[in-house]
Backbone as CSV, one residue per row, in Angstrom:
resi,resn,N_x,N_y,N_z,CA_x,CA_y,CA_z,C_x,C_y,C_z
1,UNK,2.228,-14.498,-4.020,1.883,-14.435,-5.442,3.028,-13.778,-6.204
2,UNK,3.334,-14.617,-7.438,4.424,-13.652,-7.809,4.126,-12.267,-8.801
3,UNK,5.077,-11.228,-8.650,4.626,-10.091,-8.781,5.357,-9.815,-10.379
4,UNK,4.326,-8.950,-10.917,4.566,-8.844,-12.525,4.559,-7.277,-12.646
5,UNK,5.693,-6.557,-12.380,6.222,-5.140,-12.944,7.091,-4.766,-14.026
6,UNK,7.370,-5.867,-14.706,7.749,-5.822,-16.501,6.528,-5.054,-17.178
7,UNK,5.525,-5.336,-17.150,4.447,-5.179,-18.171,3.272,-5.223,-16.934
8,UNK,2.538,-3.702,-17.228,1.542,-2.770,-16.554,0.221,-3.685,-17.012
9,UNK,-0.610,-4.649,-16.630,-2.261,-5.145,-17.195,-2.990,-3.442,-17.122
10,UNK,-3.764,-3.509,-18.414,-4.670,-2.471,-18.200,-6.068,-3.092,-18.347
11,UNK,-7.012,-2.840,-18.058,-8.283,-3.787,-17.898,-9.139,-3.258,-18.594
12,UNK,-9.375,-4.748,-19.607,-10.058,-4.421,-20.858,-11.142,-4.143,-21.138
13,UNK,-11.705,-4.225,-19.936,-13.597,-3.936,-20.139,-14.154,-2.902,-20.134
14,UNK,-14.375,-2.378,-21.505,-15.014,-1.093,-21.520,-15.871,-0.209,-20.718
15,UNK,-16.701,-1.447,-20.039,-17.542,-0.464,-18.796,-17.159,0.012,-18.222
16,UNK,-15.631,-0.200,-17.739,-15.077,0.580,-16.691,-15.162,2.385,-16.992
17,UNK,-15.401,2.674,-18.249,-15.300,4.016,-18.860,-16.806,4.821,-18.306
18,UNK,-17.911,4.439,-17.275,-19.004,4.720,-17.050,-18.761,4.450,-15.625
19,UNK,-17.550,4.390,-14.895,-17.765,3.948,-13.201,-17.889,5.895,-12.893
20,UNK,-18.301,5.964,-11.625,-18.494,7.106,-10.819,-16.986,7.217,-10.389
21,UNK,-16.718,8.633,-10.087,-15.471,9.041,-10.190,-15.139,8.173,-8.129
22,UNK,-15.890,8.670,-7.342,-15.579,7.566,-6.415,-14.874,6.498,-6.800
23,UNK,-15.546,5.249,-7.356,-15.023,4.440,-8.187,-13.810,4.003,-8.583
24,UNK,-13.576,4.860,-9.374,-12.378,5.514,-10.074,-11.046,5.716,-9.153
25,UNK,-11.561,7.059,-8.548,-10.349,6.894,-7.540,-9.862,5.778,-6.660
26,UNK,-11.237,5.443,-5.957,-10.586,4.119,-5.178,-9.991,2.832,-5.588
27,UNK,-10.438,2.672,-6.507,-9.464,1.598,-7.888,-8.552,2.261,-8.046
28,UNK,-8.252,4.054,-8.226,-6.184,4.464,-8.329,-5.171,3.962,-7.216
29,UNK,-6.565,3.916,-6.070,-5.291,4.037,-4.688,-4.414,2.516,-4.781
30,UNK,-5.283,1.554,-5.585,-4.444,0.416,-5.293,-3.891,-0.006,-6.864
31,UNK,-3.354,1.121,-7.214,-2.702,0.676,-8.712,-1.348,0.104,-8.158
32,UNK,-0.524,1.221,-7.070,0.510,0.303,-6.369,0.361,-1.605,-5.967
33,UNK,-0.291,-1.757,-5.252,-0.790,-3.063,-4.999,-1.106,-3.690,-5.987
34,UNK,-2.132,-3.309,-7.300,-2.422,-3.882,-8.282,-0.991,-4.950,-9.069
35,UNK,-0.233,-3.811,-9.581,0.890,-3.795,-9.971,1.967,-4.799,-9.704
36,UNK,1.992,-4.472,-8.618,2.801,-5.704,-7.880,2.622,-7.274,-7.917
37,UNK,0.841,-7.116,-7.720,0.160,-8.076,-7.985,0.112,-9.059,-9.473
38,UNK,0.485,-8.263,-10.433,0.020,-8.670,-11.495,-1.413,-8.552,-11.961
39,UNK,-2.268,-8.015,-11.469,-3.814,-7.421,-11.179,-4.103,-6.425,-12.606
40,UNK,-5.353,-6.904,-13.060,-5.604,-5.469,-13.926,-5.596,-3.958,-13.000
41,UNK,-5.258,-2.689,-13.809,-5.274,-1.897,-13.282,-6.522,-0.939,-12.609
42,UNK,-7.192,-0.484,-13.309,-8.663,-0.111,-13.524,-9.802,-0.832,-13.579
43,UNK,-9.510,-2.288,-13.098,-10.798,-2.596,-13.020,-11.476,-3.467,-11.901
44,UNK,-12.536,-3.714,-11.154,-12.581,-4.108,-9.801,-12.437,-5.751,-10.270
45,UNK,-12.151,-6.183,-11.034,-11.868,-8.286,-11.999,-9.691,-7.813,-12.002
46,UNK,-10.074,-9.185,-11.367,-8.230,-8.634,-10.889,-7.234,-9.430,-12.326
47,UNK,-8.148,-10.698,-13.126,-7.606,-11.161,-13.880,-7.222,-11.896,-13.957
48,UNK,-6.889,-12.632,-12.561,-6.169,-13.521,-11.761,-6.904,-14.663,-11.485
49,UNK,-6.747,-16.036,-11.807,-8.068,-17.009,-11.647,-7.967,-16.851,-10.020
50,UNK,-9.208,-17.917,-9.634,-9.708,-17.386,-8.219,-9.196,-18.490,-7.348
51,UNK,-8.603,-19.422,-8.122,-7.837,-20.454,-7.356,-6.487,-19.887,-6.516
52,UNK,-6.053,-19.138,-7.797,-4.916,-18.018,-7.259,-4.603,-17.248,-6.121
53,UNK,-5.755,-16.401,-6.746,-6.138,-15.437,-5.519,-6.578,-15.918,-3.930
54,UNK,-7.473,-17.262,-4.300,-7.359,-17.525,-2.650,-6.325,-18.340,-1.827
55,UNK,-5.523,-18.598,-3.160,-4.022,-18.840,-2.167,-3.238,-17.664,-1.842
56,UNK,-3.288,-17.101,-2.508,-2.557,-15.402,-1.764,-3.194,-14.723,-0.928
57,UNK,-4.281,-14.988,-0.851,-5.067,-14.552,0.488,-4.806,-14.983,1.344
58,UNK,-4.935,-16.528,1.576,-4.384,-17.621,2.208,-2.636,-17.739,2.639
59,UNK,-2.126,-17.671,1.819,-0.753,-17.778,2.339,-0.050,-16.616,2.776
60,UNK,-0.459,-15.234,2.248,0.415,-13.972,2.656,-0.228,-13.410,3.967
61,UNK,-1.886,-13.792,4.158,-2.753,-12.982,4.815,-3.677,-13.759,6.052
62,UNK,-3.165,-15.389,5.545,-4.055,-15.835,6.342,-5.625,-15.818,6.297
63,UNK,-5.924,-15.839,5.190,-7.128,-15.636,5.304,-8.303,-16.353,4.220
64,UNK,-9.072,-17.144,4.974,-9.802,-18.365,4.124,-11.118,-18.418,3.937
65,UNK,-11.806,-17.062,4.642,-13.273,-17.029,4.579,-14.000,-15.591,4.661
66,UNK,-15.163,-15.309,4.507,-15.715,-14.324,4.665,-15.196,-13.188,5.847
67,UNK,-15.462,-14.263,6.639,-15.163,-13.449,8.189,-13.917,-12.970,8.426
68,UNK,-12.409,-14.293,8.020,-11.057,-13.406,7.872,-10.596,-12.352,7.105
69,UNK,-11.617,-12.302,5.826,-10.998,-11.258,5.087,-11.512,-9.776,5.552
70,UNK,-12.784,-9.762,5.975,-13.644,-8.537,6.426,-12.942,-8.053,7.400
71,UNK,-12.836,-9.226,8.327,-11.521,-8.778,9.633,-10.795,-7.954,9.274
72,UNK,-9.743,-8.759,8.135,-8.435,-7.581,8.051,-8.985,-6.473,7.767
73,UNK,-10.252,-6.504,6.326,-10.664,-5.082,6.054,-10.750,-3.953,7.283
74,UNK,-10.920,-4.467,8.081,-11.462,-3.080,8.748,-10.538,-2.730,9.995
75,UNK,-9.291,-4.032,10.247,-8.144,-3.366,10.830,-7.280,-2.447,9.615
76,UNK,-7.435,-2.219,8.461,-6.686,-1.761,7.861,-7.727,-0.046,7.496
77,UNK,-8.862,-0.257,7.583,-8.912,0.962,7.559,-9.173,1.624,9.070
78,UNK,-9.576,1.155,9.940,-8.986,1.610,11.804,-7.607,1.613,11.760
79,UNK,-7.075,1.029,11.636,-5.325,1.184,12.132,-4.436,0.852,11.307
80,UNK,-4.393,0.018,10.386,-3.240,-0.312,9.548,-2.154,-0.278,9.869
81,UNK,-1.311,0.134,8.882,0.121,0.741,10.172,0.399,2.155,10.003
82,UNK,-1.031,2.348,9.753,-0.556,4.560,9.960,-0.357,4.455,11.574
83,UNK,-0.667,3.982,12.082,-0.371,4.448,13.911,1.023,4.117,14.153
84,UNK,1.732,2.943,14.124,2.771,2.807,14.327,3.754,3.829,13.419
85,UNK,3.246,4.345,12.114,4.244,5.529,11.124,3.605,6.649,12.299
86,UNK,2.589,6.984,12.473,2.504,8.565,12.870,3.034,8.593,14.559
87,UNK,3.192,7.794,15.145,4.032,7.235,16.422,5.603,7.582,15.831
88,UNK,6.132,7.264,15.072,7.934,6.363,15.455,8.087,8.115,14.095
89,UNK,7.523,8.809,13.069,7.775,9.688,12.235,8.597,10.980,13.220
90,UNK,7.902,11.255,14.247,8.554,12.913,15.108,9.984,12.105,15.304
91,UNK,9.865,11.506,15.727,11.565,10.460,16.293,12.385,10.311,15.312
92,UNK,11.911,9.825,13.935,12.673,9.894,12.989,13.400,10.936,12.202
93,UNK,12.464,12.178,12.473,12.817,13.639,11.649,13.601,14.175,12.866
94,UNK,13.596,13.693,13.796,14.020,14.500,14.969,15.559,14.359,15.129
95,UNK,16.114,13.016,15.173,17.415,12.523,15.558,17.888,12.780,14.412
96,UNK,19.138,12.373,14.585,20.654,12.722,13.647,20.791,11.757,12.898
97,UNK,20.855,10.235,13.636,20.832,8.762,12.830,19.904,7.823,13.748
98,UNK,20.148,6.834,13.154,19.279,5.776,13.564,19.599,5.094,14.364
99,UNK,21.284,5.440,15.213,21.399,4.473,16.526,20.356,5.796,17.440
100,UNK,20.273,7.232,17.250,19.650,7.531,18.469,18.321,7.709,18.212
101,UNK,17.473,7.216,16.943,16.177,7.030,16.997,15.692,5.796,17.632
102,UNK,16.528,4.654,17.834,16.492,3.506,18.359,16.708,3.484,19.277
103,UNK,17.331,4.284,20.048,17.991,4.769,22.094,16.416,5.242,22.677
104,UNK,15.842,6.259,21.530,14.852,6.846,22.398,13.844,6.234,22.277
105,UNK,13.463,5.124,21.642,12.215,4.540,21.104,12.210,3.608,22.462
106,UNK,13.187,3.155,22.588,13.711,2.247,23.514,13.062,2.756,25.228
107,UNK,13.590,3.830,24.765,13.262,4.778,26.135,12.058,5.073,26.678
108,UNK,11.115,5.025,25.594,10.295,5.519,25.757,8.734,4.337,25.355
109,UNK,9.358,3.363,25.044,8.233,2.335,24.796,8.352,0.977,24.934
110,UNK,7.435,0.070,25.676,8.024,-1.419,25.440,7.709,-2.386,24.608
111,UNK,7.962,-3.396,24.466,7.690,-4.615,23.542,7.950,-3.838,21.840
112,UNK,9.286,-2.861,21.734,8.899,-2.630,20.727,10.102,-2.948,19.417
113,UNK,10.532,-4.190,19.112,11.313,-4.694,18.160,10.499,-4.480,16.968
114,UNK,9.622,-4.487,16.686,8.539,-4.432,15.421,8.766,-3.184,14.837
115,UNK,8.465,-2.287,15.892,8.392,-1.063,16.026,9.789,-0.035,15.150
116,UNK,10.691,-0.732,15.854,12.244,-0.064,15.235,12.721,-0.844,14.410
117,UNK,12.492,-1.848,13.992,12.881,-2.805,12.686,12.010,-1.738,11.440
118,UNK,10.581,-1.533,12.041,10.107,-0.789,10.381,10.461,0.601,10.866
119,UNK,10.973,1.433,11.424,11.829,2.747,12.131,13.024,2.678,10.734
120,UNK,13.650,1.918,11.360,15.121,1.451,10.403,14.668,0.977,9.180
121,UNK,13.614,0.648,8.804,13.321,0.237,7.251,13.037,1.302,6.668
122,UNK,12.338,2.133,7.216,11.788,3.643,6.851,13.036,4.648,6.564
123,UNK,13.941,4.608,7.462,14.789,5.550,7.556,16.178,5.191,6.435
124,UNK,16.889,3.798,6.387,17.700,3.131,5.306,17.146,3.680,3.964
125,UNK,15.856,3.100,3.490,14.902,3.519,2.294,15.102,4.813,2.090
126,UNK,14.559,5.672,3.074,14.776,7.545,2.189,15.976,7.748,2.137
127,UNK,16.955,6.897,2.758,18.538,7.551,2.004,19.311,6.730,1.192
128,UNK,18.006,5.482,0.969,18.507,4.884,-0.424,18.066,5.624,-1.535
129,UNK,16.419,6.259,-1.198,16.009,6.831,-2.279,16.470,8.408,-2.472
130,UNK,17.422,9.022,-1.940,18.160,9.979,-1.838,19.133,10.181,-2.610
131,UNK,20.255,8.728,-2.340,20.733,8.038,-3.402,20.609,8.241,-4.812
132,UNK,19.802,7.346,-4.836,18.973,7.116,-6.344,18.480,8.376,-7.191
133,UNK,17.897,9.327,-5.966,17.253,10.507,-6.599,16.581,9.882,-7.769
134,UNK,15.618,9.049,-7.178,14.088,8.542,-8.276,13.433,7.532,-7.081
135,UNK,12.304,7.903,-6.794,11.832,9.847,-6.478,12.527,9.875,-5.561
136,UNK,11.769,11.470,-5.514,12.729,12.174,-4.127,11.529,12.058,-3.354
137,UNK,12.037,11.271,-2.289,11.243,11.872,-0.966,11.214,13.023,-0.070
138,UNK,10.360,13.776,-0.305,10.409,15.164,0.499,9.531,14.710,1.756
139,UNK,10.464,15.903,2.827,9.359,15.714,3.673,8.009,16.040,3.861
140,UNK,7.118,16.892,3.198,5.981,16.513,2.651,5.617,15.235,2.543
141,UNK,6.259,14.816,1.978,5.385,12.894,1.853,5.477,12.318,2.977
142,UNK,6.679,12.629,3.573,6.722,11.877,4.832,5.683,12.532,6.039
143,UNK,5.494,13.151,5.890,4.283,14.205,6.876,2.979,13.787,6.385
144,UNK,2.502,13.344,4.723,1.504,12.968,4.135,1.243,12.032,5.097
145,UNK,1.833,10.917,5.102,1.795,9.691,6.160,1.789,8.499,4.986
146,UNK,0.837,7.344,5.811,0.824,6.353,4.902,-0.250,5.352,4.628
147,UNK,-1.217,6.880,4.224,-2.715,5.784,4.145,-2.740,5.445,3.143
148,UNK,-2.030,5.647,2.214,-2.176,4.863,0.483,-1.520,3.774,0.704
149,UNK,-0.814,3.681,1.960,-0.137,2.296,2.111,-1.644,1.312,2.353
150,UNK,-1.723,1.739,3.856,-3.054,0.927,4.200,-3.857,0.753,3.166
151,UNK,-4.701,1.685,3.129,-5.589,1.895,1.785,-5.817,1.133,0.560
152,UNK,-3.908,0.928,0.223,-3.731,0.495,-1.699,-4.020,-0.926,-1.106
153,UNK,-3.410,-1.373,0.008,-3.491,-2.802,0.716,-4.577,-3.279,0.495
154,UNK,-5.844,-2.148,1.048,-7.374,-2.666,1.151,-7.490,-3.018,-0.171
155,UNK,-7.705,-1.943,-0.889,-8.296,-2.402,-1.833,-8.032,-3.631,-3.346
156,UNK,-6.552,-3.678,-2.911,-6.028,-4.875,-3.587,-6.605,-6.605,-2.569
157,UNK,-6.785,-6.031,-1.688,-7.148,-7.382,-1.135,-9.031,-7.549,-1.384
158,UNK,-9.108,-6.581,-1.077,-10.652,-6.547,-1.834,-11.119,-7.378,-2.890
159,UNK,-10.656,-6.456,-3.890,-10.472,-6.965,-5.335,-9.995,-8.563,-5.184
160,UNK,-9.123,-9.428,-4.427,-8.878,-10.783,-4.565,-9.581,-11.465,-3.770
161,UNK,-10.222,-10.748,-2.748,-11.622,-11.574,-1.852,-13.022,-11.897,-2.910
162,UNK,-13.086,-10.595,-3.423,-14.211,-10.899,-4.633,-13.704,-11.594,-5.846
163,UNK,-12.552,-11.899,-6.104,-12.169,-12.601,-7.131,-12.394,-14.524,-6.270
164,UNK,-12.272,-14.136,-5.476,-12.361,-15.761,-4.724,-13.650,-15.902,-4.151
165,UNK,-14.706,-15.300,-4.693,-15.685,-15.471,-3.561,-16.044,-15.334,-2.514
166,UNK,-15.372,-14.496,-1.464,-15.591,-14.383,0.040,-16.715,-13.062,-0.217
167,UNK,-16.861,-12.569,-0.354,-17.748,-10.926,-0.738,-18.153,-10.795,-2.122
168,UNK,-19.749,-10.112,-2.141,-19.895,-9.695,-3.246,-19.716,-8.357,-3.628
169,UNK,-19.908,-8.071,-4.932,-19.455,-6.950,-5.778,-19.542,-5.850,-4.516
170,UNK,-21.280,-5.438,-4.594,-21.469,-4.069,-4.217,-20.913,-3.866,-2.823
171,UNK,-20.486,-5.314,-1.910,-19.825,-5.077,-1.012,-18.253,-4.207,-1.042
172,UNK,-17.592,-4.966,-2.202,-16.444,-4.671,-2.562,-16.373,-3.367,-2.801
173,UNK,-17.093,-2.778,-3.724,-17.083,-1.638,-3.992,-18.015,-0.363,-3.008
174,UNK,-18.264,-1.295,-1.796,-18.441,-0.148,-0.724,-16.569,-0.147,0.076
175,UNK,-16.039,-1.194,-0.047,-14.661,-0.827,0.617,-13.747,-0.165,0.028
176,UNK,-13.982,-0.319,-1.398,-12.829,0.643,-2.298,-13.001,2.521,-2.002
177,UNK,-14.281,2.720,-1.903,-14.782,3.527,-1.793,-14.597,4.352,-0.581
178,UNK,-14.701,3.571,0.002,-13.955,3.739,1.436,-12.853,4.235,1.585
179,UNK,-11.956,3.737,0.877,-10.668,3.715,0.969,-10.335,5.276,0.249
180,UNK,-10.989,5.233,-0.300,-10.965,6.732,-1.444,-11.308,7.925,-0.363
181,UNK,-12.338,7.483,0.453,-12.701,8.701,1.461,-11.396,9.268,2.111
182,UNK,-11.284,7.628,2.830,-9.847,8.147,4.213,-8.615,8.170,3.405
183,UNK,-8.529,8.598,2.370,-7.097,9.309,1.693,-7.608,10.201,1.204
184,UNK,-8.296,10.612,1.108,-9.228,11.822,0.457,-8.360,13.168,1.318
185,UNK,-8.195,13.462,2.515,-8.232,14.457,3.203,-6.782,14.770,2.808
186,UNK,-5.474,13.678,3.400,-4.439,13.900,2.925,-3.546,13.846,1.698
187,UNK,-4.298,13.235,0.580,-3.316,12.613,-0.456,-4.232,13.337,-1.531
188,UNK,-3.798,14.371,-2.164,-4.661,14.733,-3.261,-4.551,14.460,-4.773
189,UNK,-3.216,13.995,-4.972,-2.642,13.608,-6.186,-2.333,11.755,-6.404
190,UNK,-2.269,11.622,-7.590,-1.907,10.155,-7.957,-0.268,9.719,-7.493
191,UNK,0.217,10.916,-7.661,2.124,10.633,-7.244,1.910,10.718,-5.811
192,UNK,0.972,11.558,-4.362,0.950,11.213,-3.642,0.331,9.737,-3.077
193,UNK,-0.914,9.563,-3.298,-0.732,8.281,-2.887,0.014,7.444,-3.337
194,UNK,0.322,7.321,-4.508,1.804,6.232,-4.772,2.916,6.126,-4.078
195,UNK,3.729,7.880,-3.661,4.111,7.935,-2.875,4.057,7.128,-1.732
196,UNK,3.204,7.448,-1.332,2.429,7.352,0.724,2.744,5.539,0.505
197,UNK,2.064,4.572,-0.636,2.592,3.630,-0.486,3.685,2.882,-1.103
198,UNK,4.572,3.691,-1.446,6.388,3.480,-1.349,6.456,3.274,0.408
199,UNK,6.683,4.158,0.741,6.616,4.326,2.410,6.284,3.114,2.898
200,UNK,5.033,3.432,2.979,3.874,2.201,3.801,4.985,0.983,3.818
201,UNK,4.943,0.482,2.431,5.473,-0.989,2.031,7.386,-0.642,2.534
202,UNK,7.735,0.187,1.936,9.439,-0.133,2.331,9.537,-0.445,4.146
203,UNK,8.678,0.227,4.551,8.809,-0.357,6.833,8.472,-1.666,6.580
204,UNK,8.153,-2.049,5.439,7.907,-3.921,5.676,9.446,-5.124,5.496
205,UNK,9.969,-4.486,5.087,10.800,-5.108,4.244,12.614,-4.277,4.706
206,UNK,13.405,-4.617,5.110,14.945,-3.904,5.097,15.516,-4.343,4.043
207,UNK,14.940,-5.068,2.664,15.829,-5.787,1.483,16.234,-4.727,0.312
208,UNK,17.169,-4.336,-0.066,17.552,-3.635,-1.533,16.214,-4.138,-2.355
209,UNK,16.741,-5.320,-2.683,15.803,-6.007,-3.634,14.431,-5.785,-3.678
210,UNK,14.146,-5.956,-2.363,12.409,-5.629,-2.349,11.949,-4.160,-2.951
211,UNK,12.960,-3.312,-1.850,12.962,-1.089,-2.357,13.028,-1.611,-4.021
212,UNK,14.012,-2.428,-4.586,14.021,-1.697,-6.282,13.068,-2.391,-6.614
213,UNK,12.219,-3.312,-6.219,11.187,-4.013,-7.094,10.190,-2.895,-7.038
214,UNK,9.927,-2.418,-5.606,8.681,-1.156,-5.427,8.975,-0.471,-6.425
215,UNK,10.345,-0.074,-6.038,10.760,1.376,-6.778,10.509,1.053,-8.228
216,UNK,10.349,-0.017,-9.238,10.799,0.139,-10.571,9.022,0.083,-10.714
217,UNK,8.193,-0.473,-9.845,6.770,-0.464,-10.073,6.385,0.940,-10.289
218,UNK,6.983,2.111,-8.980,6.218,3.410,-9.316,7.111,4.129,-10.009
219,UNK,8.314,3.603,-10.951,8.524,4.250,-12.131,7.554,3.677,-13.283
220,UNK,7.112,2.813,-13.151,6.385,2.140,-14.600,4.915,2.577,-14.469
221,UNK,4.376,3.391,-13.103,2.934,3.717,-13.414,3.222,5.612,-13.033
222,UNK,4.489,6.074,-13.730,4.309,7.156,-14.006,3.282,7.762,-15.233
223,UNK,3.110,6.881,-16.691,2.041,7.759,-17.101,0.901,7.300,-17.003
224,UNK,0.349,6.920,-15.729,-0.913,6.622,-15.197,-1.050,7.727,-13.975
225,UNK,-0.614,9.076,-14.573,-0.447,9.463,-13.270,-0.317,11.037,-13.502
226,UNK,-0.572,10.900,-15.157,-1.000,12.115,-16.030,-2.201,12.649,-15.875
């Protein structure tokens, strides 16, 4: 789907001003995802006709029915890819560079090209964004982990399962909700989970291009974050 970070959708339906703060939050975690998306921000109606949406379900995710989308739901809140970040993170803070985070990964695990491709995506990224100095990644964030990654994932895919029909509402809004819980413990702020999914998403990707598209998204939902 192509992604619209020129211009922030804010979602026009007043009811949203009466959701439960649950609610609320779990609709913040995926303002990242939203964003990207072209998605209203605040509201569980993504905006997006539903023809749309179930081709981006379909083509990014694989996924064409009730049963595939629930699937992913619930590998993403069991495992996502916080296991593979809270796995390959001690290795990364530990070594000097990235030929000897890649010697010991090696050393110490098999079948794992996946594994050190998002190692090296993770590690390039914080010293691009070092670089840049916008933001700074502290290690704090990197210790946060990266359930706003998983998380913002869910609930943007949520939001386009119920925009296509695979799930209804109150279903949907038992997964957003969800999602609000299991970031609840570590991520207490709006710049952290935004944070957490900078992270998440840059181990997907080794492209410049892709980091500044993220990156110019969570400069543009800085005052959503007041």
């Amino acid at each position: 789907m192509e992604t619209h970070i020129k211009t922030l959708r804010s979602n026009p339906n007043p009811l949203n001003l009466f959701l439960g703060s649950k609610r609320k939050k779990g609709l913040r975690i995926g303002y990242m995802e939203a964003a990207l998306n072209g998605f209203y921000l605040n509201s569980i109606d993504t905006g997006v006709h539903p023809q749309k949406l179930s081709s981006f379900l379909s083509e990014d995710y694989h996924c064409a029915d009730t049963e595939s989308v629930t699937g992913l739901f619930q590998f993403l809140i069991n495992e996502g890819d916080r296991i593979s970040y809270q796995i390959m993170l001690p290795y990364l803070l530990s070594t000097s560079n990235i030929c000897e985070f890649e010697a010991i990964i090696r050393e110490r695990f098999f079948g794992v090209e996946r594994f050190i491709q998002q190692g090296k995506n993770l590690y390039n990224f914080v010293k691009y964004t070092e670089e840049r100095r916008d933001p700074i990644i502290w290690i704090n964030d990197l210790e946060r982990g990266i359930a706003g990654w998983d998380m913002g994932l869910l609930v943007g895919l949520v939001r386009a399962a119920l925009g296509s029909g695979y799930i209804a509402k109150e279903e949907a809004w038992k997964y957003i909700e969800q999602a609000n819980e299991l970031c609840a413990n570590d991520l207490l702020t709006a710049e952290e989970i935004d944070k957490s999914y900078l992270l998440g998403r840059a181990m997907k990707s080794g492209k410049i291009e892709d980091w500044d598209r993220v990156l110019s998204c969570y400069s543009l939902l800085d005052k959503y974050r007041k």
